[in-house]
LUMKOL-199357 format. One line per 5 residues: number of its first residue (from 1); their letters; for each residue x, y, z of N, C-alpha, C, O, CB. Coordinates in steps of 0.1 Angstrom, whole numbers, plus 5000, padded with zeros to 4 digits. Each point is the difference from the previous one (the first is absolute). Glycine has a CB too. Example, Ala and Ser with C-alpha at 12.3 -4.5 7.8 and 13.67 -1.06 7.14 Angstrom:
<atoms>
1> AS> 5132,4943,5078,4991,5012,5000,5009,5012,5000,5010,5000,5007,4971,4988,5005 ~ 5015,5023,4981,5009,5011,5000,4992,5011,5008,5005,5011,5001,5007,4983,4977
</atoms>
This chain:
<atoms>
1> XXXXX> 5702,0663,7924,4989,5007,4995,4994,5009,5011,5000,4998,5012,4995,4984,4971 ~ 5000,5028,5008,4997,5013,5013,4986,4993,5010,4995,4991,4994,5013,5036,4985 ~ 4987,4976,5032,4984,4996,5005,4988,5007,4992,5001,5009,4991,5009,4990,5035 ~ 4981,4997,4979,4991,5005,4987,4998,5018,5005,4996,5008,4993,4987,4964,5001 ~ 5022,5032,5021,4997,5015,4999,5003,5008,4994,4994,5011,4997,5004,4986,5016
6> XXXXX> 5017,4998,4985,5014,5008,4991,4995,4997,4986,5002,5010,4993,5021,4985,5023 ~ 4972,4996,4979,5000,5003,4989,4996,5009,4988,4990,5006,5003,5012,4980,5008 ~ 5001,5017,4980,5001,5013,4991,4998,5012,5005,4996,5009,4993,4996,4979,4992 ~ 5013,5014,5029,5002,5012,5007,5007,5014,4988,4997,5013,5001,5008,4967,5026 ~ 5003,5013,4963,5004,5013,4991,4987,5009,4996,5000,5011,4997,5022,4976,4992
11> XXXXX> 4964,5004,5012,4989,5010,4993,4996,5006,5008,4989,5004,4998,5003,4984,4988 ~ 5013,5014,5026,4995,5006,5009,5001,5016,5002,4994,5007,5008,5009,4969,4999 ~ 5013,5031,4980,4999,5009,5005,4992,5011,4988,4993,4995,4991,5027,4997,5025 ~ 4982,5020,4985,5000,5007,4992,5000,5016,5004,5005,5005,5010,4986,4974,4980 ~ 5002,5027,5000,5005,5015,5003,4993,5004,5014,4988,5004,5000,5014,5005,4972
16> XXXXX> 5003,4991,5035,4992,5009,5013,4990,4992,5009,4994,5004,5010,5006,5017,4975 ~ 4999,4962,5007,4984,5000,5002,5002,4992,5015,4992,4999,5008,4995,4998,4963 ~ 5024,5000,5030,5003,4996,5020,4997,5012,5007,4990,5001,5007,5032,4985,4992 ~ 4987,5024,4997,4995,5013,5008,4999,5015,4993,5009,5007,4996,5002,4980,5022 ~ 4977,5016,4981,4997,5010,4993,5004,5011,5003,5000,5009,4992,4986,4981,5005
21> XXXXX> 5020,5012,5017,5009,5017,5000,5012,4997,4997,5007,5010,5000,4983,5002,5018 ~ 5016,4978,4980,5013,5002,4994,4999,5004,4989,5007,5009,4998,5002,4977,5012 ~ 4980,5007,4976,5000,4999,4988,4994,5015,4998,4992,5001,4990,5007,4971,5006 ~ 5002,5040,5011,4996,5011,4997,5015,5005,5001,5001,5012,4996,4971,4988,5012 ~ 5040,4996,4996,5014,5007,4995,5007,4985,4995,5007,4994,5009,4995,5032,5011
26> XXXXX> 4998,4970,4969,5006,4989,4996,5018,4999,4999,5007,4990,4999,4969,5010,4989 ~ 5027,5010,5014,5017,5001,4987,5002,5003,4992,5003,5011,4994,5003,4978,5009 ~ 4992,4996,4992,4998,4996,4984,4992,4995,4998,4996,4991,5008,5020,5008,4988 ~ 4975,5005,4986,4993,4996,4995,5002,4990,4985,5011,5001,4993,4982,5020,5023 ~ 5001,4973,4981,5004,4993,4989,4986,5005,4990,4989,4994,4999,5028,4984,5015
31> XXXXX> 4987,5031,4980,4993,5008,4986,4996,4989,4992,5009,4991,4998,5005,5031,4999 ~ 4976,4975,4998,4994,4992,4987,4986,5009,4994,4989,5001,5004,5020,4973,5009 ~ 4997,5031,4975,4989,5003,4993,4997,4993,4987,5005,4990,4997,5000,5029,5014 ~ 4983,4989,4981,4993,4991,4992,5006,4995,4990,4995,4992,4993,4988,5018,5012 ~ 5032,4996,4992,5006,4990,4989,5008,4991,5008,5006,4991,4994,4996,5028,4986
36> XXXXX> 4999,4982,5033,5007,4988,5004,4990,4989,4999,5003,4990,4993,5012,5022,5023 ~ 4971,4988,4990,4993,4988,5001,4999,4997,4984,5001,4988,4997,4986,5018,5027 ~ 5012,5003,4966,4999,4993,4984,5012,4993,4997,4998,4991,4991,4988,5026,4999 ~ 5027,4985,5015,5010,4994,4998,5004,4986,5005,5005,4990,4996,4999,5032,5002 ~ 4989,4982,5015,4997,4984,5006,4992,4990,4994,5003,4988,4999,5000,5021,5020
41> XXXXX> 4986,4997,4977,4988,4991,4991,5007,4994,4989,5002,4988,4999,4978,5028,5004 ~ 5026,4996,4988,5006,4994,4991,5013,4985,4998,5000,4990,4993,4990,5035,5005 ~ 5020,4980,5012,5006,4995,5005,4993,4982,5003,5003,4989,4994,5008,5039,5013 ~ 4981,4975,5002,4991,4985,5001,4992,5000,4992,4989,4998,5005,5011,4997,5015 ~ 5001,5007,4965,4991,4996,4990,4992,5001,4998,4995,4990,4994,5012,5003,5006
46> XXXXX> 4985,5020,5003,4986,4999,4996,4996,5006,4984,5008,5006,4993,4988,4998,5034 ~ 4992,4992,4968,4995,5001,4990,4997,5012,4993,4995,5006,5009,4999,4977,4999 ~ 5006,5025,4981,4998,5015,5002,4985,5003,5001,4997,5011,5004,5023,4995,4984 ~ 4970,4983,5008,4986,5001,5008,5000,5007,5010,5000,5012,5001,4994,4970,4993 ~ 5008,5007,5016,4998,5004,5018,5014,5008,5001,5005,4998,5010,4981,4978,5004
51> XXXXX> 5018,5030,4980,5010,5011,5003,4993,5012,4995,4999,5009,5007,5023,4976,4992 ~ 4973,5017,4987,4990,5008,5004,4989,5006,5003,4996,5011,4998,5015,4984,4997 ~ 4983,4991,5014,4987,5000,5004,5006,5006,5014,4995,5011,5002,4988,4968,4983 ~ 5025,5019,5025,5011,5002,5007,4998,5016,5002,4991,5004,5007,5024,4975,4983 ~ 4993,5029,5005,5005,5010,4994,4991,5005,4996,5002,5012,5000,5016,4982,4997
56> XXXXX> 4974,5004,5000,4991,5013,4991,4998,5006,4991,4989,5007,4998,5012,4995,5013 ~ 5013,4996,4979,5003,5004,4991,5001,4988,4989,5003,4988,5001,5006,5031,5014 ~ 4988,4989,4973,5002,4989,4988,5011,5000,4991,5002,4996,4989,4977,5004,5010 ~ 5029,5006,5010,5018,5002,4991,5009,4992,5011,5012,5001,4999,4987,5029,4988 ~ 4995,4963,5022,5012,4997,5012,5002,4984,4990,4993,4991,4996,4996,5022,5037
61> XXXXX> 5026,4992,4965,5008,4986,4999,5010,4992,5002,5010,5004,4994,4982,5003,4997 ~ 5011,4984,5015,5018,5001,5006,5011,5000,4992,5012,4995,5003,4982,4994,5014 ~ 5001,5018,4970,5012,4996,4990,5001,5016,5000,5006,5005,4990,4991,4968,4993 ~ 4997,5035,5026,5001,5014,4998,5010,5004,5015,5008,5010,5001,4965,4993,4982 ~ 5024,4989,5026,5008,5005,5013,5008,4992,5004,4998,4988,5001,4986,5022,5006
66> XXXXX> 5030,4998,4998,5012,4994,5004,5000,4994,5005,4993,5002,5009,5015,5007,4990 ~ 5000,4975,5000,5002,4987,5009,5001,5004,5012,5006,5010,5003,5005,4977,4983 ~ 4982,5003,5025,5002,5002,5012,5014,4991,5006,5002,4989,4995,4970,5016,5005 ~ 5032,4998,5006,5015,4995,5003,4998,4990,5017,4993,5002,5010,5020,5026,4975 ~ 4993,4963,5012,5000,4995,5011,4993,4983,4999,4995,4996,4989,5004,5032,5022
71> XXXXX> 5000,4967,4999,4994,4988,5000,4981,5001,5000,4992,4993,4994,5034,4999,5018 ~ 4972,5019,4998,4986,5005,4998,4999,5012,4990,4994,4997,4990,5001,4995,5035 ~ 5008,5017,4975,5001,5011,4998,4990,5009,5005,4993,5005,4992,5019,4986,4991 ~ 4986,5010,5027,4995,5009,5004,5003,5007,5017,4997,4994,5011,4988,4994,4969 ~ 5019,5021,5020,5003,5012,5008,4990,5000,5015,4993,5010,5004,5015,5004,4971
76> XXXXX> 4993,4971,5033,4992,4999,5010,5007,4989,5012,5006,4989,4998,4971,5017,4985 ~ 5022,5001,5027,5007,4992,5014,5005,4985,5002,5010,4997,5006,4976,5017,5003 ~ 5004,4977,4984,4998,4989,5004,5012,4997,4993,5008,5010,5000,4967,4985,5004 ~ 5028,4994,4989,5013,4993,4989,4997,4982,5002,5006,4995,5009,5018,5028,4997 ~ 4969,4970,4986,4998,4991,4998,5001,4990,4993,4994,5001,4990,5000,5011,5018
81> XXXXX> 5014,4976,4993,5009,4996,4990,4997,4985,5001,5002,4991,5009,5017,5028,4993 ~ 4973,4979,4984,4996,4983,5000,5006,4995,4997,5009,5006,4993,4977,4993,5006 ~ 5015,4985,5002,5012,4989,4998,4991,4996,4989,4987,5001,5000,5028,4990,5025 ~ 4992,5003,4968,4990,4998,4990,5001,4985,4997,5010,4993,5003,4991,5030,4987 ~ 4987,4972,5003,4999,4984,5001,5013,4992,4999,5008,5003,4991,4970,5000,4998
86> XXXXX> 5025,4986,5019,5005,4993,5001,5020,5001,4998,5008,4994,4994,4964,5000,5001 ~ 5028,5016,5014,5011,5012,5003,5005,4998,5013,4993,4995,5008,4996,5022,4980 ~ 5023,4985,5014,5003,5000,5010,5012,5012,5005,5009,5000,5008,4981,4974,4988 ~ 5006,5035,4997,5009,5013,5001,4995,5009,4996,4991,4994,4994,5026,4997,5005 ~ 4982,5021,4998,4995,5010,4995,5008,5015,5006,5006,5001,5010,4971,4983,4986
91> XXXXX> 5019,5026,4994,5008,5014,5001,4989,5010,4997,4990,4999,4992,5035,4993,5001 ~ 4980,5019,5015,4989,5011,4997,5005,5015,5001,5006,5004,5010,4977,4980,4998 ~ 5014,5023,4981,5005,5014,5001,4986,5010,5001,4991,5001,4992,5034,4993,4994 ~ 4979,5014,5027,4986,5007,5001,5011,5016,5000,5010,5003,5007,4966,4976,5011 ~ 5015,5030,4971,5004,5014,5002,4989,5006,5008,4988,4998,4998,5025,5003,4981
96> XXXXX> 4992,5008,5030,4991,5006,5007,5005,5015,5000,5012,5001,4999,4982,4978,5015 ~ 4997,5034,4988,5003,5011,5003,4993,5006,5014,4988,4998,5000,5017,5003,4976 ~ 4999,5004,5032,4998,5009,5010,4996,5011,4997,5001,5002,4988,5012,4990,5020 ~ 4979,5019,5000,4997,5011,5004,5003,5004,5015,4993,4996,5009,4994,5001,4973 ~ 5024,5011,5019,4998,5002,5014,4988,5015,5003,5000,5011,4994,5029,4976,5008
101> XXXXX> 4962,5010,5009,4992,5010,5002,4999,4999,5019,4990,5001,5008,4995,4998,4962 ~ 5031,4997,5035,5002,5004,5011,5010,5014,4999,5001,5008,4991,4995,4966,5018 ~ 5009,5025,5003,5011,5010,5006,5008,5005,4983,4998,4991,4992,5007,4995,5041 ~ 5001,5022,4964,5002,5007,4987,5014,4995,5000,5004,4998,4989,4980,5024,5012 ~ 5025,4975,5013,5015,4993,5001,4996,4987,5005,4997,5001,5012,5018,5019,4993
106> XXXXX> 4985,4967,4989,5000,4991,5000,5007,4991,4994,5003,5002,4988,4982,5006,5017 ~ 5023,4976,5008,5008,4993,4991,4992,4988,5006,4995,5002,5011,5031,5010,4983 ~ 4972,4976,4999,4993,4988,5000,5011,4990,5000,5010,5005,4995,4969,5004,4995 ~ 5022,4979,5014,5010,4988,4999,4993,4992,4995,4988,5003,5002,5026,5000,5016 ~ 4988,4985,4974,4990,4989,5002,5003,4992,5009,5012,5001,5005,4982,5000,4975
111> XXXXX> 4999,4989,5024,5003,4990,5007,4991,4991,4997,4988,5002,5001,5022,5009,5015 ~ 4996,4975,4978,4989,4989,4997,5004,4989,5008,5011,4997,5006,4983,5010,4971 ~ 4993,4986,5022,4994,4986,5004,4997,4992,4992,4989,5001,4995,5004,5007,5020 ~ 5017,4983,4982,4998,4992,4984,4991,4991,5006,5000,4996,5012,5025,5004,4972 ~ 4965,4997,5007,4992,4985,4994,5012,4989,5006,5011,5000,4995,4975,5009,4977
116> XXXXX> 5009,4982,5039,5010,4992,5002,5006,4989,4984,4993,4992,4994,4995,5010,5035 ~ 5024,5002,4968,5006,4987,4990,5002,5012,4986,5007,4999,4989,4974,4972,5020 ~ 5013,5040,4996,5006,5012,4986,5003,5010,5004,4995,5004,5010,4993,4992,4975 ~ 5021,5012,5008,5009,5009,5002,4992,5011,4991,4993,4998,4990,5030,4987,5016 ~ 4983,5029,5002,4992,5009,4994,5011,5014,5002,5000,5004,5012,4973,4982,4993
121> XXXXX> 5034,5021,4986,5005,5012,5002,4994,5010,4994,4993,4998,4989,5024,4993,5016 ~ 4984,5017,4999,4994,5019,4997,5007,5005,5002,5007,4999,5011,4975,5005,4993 ~ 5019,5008,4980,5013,5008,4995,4988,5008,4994,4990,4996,4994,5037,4988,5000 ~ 4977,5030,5012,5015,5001,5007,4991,4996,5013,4988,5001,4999,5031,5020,4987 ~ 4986,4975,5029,4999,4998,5014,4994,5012,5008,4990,4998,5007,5030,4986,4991
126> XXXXX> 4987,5032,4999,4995,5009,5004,4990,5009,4993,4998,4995,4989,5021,5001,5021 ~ 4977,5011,4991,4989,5013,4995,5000,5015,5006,4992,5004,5008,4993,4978,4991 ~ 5022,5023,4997,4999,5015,5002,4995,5013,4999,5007,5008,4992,5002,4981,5009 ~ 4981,5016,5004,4994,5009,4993,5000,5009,5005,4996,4998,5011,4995,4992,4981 ~ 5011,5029,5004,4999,5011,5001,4990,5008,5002,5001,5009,5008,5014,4985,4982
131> XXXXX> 4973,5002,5004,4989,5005,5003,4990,4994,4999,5001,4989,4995,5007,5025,5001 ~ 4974,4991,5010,4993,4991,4996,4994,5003,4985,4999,5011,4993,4998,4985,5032 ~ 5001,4988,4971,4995,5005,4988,5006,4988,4989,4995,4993,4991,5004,5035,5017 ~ 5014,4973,4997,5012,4993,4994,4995,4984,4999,4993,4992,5006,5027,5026,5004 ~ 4988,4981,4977,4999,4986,5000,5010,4991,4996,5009,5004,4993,4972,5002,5004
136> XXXXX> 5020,4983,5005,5012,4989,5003,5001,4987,4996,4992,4991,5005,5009,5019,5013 ~ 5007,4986,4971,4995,4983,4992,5008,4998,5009,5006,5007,5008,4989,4987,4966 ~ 5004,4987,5025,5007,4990,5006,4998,4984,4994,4988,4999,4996,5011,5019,5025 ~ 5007,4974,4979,4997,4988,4997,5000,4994,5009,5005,5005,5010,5001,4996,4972 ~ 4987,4983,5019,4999,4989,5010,5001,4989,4989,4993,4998,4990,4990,5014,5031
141> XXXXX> 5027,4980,4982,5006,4987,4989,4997,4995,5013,5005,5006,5010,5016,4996,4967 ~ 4969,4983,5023,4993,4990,5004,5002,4988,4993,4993,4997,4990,4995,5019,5017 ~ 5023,4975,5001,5004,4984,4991,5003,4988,5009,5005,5001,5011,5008,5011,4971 ~ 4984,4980,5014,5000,4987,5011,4991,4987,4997,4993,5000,4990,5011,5019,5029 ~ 4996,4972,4990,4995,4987,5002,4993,4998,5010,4996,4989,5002,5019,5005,4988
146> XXXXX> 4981,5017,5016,4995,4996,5013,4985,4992,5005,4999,4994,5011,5016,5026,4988 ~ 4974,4980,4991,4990,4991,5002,4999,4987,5002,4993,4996,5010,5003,5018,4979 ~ 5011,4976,5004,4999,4991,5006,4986,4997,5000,4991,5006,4994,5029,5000,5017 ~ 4978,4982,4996,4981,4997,5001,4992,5009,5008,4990,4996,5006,5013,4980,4994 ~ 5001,5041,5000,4991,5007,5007,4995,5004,4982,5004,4997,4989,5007,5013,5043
151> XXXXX> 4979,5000,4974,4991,5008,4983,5005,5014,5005,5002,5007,4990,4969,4979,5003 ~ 5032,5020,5015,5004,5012,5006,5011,5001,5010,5001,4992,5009,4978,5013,4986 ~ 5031,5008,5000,5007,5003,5007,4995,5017,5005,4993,5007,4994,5025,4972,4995 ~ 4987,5023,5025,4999,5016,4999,5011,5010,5008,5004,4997,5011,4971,4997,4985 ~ 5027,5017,4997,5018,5005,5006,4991,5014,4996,4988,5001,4996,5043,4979,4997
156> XXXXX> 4982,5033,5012,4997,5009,4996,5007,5012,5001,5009,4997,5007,4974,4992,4994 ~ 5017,5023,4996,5009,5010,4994,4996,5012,5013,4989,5003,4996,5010,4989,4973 ~ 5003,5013,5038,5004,5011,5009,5007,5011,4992,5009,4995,4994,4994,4990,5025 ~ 4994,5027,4978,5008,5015,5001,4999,5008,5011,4992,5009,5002,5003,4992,4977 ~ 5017,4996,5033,5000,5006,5012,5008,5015,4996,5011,5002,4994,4988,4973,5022
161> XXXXX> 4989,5034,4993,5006,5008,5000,5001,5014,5014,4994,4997,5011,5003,4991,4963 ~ 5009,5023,5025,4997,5003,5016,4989,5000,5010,5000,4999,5012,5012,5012,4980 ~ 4977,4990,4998,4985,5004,5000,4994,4992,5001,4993,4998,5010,5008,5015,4979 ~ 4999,4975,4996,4989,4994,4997,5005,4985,5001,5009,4997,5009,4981,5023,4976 ~ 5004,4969,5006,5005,4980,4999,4990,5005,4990,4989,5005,5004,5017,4974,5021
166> XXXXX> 4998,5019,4960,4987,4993,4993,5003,4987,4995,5012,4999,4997,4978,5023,4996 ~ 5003,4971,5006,4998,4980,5001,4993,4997,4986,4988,5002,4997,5005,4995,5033 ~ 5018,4997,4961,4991,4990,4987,5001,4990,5004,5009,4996,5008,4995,5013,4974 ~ 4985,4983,5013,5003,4985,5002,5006,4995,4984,4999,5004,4989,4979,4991,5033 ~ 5029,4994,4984,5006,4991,4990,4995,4984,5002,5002,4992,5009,5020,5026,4990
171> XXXXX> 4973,4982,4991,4993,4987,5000,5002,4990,4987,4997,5004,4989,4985,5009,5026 ~ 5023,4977,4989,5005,4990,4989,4986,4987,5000,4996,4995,5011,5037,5010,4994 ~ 4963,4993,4985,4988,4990,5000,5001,4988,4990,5010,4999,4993,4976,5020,5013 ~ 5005,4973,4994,5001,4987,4992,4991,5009,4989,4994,5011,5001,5007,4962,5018 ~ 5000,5018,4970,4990,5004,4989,4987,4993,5004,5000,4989,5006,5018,5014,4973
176> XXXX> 4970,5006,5017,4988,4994,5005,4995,5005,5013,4989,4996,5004,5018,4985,4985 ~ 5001,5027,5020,5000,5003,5017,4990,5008,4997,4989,4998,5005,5035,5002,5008 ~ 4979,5015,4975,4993,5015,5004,4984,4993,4990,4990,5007,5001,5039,5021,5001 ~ 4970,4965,4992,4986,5001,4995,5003,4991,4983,4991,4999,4992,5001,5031,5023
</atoms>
C-alpha cells in the first residue's frame, strides 16, 4: 500500500492547474459541450425534473438526445472505472475525442501506465493531425483485477508529442470510494 503522501496523488492533476503557463498552449484539448454533459446526466440517470431544472429548458429529455457511448460517456480527460460490489474484475470502454490547438503538423503516441493488476489499450496508439482545429477519436479499453483490498488504483494515458505530453488519469476504484 502506497504512504499516506502518495496517496490519491491521481487528483492531483488537471488542466494547467500545476502550471499555469503551460496550460495557456495545451496541444490537446478535450471539447465537452452542453449536450455532452446532458448525455452524461442522462446516461447516470437523472430524472427529467432536475434535468430540466438543470438545463433551463422544459423540453430537455434523454429520450430526445443520442446515447452517450462509453462507460462514462462523456468527452473529458479523466477515465474512471469502478469495480463494482463484490467484483473482482471489471472492464471499461472510454470514448474520447481530441482537439488539436498546437503546432498545425502534429503526431502524438500514447504511452500508458496501467492501474497496477489492469490492462489498458488505446486504438488507434497514434494521432495525427494536419492542422489546428482538427479533431481525433480514440478509444481506451480498461480490464483487470487489480484492486485487491486497496479502494483505488491509479495509472494513466500520455499523448507525447514533439511539442507537447498531455496526461489523463486512469483511475480504477472500489464502489463507494468517489461518494
Amino acid at each position: 500500500m502506497r504512504n499516506k503522501a502518495n496517496r490519491n496523488k491521481e487528483f492531483d492533476y488537471g488542466a494547467g492547474l500545476l502550471d499555469p503557463i503551460r496550460a495557456i498552449n495545451p496541444g490537446l484539448i478535450y471539447d465537452a459541450d452542453e449536450i455532452s454533459y446532458i448525455q452524461f446526466l442522462c446516461k447516470e440517470g437523472i430524472n427529467v425534473t432536475n434535468l430540466r431544472h438543470l438545463t433551463g429548458s422544459k423540453w430537455a429529455n434523454c429520450s430526445a438526445v443520442p446515447r452517450a457511448r462509453g462507460s462514462d460517456g462523456l468527452n473529458y480527460p479523466a477515465m474512471q472505472l469502478q469495480m463494482p460490489d463484490g467484483q473482482d474484475h471489471a472492464s471499461g470502454l472510454f470514448w474520447r475525442t481530441v482537439t488539436n490547438v498546437g503546432p498545425p503538423k502534429a503526431v502524438y503516441k500514447a504511452r500508458v501506465w496501467a492501474p497496477q493488476g489492469m490492462k489498458v489499450n488505446v486504438r488507434p496508439n497514434t494521432l495525427s493531425f494536419t492542422r489546428v482545429g482538427q479533431k481525433s477519436s480514440f478509444k481506451v479499453m480498461v480490464s483487470g483485477t487489480g484492486l485487491g483490498k486497496r479502494v483505488l488504483l491509479g495509472g494513466y494515458l500520455v499523448w507525447d508529442g514533439a511539442h507537447h505530453s498531455v496526461r489523463s488519469p486512469i483511475i480504477v476504484f472500489q464502489n463507494g470510494f468517489m461518494g
